[in-house]
N, C-alpha and C positions, 0 to 999 in steps of 0.2 A: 504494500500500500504506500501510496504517496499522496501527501496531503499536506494542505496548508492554508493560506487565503487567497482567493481569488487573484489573478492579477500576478502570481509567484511563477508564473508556468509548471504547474500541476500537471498540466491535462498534456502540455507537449513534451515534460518531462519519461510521463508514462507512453506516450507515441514515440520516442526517440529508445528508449529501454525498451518497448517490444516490439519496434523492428531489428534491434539487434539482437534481440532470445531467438527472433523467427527466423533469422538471416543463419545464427548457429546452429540449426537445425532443431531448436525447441518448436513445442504445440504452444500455443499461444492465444490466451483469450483476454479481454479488456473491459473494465466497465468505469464508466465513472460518473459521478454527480458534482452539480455545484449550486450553491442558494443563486436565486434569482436575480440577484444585486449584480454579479458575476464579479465584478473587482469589488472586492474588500470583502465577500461573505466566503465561506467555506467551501473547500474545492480537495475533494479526494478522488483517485484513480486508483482504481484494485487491476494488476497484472497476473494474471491465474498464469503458471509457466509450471512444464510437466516435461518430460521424456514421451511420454506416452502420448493418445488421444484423449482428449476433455471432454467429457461428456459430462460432467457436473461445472456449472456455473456460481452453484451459492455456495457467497462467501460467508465464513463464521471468523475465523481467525487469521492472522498473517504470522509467515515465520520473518517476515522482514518487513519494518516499516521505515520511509524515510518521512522525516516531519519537519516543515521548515518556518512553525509560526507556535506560539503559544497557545490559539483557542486550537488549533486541530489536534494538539497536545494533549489538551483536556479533551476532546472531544475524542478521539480513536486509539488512546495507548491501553487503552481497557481490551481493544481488540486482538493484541500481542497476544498471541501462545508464548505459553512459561518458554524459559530458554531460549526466546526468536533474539533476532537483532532489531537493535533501535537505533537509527540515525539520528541525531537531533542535531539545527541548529546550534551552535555554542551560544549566541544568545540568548536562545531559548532556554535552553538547560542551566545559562548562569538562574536566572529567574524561579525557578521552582523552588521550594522547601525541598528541605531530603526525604520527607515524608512522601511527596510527589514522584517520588522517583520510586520504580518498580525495583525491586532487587529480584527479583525472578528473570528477567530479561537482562541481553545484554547492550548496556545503553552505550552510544560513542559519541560527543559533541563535536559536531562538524564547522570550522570556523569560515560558511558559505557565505551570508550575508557581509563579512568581514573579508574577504576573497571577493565578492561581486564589487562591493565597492572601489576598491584598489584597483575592481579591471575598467570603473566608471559606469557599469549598468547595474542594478540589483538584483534584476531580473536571471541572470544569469548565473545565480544560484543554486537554479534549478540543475543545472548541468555541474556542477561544483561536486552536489550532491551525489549526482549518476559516476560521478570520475571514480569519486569518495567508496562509491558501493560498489565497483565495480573491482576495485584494487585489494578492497577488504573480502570480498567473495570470492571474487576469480569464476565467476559465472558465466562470465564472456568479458575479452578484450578489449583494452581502449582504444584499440584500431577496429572495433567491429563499432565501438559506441560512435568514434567519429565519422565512421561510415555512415552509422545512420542519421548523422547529425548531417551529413552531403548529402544524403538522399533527403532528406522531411521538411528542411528548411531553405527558404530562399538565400543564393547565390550573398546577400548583402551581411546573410546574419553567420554565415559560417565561420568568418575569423575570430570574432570576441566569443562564440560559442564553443571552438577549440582552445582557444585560450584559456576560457574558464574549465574545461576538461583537462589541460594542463595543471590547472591550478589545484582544481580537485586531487587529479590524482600526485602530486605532493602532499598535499594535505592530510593523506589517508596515513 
């Protein structure tokens, strides 16, 4: 799951990560919602990714979430399975009580919106985020993730959105 607030690239975060599970030869299915405001309300993308064929669509839990805003925080770390991984934001996670924090899962603070800034867009977090989880999984390659980021996005947006994949995956 990836989630956060409208407006973060959520929904092309989750398009750029599942053309690249599909390009690896994963099954791959997608869903996502967002409140009606669309920037500044709540905005998650569930990526269902199997070896196999999907024939089941509903989601109950994630073994992986990436979170990159405080309310989607409160809002979907409930849905973690014990043991999953957590991405979070670093500034998000400076923010919570230690009570807020799961000890059953494993949380990592991702220093994204601090990395999108320095690259000049914030937006680009999103892809900070994908470098981040791609380097700490090894699910697929940041040569597959930039691939998909050549295929999904316009000709103008592909340099600062490699870059921020650079960034990310230092960062990890």
């Amino acid at each position: 799951m990836i989630s956060g607030t409208g407006g973060q690239g959520i929904l092309a975060a989750a398009d750029v990560l599942s053309e690249a599970l599909f390009k690896s030869g994963f099954h791959v299915v997608g869903t996502r919602s967002y409140g009606a405001e669309a920037r500044g309300g709540s905005a998650q993308s569930v990526v269902i990714v199997s070896d196999q064929e999907i024939y089941d669509i509903q989601f109950e839990a994630s073994d992986a979430m990436l979170i990159l805003s405080l309310p989607a925080y409160r809002k979907y770390v409930s849905v973690a399975r014990k043991g999953s991984l957590l991405m979070v934001d670093s500034r998000v996670l400076a923010r919570l009580k230690p009570d807020d924090v799961r000890k059953d899962i494993d949380t990592i603070g991702v220093p994204a919106a601090d990395l999108a800034e320095k690259l000049g867009n914030p937006i680009v977090a999103n892809m900070i985020f994908l470098a981040a989880y791609t380097k700490k999984t090894g699910i697929i390659t940041l040569d597959q993730l930039r691939d998909s980021v050549k295929t999904l996005m316009k000709v103008q947006f592909h340099e600062l959105n490699l870059k921020a994949i650079e960034a990310g995956a230092t960062s990890a």
